[in-house]
N, C-alpha and C positions, 0 to 999 in steps of 0.2 A: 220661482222660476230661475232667478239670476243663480240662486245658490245650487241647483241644480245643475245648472250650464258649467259655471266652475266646477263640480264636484266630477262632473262630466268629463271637462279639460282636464284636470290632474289626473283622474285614472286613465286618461288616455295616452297622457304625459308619462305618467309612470309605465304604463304600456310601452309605450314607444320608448321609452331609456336604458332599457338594455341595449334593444337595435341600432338606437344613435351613437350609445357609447361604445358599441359593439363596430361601431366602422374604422376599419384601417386598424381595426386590433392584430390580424393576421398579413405576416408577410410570407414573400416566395420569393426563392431564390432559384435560378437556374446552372447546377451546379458545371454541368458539362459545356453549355456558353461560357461561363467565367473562367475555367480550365484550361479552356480552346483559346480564347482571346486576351486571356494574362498576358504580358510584354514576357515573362520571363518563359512563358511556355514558348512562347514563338522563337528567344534565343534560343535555347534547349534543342528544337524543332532545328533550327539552322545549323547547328554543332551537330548533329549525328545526320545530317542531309548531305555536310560537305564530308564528314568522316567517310560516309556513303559512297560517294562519288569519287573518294581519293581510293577506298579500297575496288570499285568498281574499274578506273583505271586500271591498277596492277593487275587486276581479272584480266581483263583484255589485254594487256600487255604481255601475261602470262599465254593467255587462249593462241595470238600471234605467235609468239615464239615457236607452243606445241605444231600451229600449224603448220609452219615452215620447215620446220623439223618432219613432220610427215610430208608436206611436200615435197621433202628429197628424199626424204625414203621410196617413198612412188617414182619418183625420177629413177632412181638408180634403180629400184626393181624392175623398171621398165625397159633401162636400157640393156639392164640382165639377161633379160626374157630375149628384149630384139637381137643379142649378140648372140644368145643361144637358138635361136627361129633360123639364125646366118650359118649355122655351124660353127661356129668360132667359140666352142665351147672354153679354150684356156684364157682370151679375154674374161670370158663372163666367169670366171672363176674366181679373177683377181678384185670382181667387183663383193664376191660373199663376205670378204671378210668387212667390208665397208657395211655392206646392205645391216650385217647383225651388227655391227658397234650402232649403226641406227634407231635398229630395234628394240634394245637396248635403253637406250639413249629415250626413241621415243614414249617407250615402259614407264621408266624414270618420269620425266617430266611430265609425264600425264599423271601418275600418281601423284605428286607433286602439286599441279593445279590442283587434282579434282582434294586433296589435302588444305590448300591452300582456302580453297570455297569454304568448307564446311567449317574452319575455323574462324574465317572470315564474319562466315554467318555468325557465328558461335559469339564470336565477338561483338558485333552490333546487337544480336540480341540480348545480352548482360549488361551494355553500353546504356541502352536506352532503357531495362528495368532499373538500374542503377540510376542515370539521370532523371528518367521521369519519377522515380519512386521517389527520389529524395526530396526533386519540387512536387511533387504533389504534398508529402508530409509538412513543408513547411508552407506551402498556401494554403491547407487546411488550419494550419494555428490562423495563419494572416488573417480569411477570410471567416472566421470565428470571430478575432476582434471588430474588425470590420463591419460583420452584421451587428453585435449587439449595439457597435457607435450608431450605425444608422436606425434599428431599433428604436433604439432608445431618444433619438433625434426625430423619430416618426412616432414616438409613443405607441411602437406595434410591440404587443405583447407576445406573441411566438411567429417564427419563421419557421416553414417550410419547406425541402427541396420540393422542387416545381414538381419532376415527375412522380410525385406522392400526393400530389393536391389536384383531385381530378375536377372538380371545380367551385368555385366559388364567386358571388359576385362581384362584380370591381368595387363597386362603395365598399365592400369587408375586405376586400383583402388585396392586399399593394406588392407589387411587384417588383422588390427592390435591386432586380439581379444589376441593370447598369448601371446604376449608383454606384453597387460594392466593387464592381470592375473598373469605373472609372476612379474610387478612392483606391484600390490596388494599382495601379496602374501608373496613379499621379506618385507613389512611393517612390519607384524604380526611375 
């Protein structure tokens, strides 16, 4: 009977040691959390936020100007109009050649603005492929070493991105995303 009982324990032993050994074999990572809350994504983030806001100024400083500029154009077409409503047609004569240099004028600097925008744009969007693409490339090497250090310090034999590991149980499989961001992190 006893030999039986033991013969019992080991194949149940050997049963059960794939699954023991099998725990914390597999890690995940969450790659769009580490991305988002890198220290150097967040300067990145602050550098095209204030570029943002300095070209957002000159927009509206630009938008002011056009306006002002239209609002005398109205002014004087207005008082054009009311000199001509009085009869006083040779007054409102001397006002045409002012009203078109306006015209003119406001032509110009509308184009101008609406030129000004689209390059603007033009430029933040190249700004931010450019800086995000370049840190992105090098936090993927980073965060490459990174997982196998921790890996390898968890004895997990493959990592995962999270949104490709639709589930598994927690004894199998670990979760190393804040680890590798707080070893990312503690670098910088």
């Amino acid at each position: 009977m006893k030999k039986q009982m033991l013969k019992l324990l080991l194949a149940a032993g050997l049963v059960a040691s794939p699954i023991i050994a099998s725990a914390a074999e597999f890690g995940i990572v969450d790659a769009a959390k580490i991305f988002n809350k890198y220290n150097e994504t967040q300067k990145t983030k602050q550098v095209l936020e204030s570029q943002k806001e300095k070209l957002q100024k000159e927009l509206e400083a630009k938008k002011a100007a056009v306006k002002k500029l239209d609002d005398e154009y109205v002014a004087v077409a207005k008082k054009m109009q009311e000199l001509r409503d009085s009869k006083k047609e040779a007054e409102a004569s001397k006002s045409e050649a002012k009203l078109k240099e306006l015209r003119q004028q406001l032509a110009r600097e509308s184009g101008e603005l609406q030129k000004f925008f689209e390059e603007s744009q033009k430029h933040l969007y190249e700004m931010e492929e450019k800086e995000m693409g370049s840190l992105s490339k090098a936090l993927d090497e980073k965060v490459d070493s990174v997982i196998k250090q921790i890996a390898a310090k968890h004895k997990i034999k493959a990592v995962f991105e999270k949104r490709f590991f639709y589930y598994g149980d927690e004894a199998v499989v670990k979760d190393i995303t804040e680890e590798v961001l707080a070893a990312l992190n503690k670098d910088k």
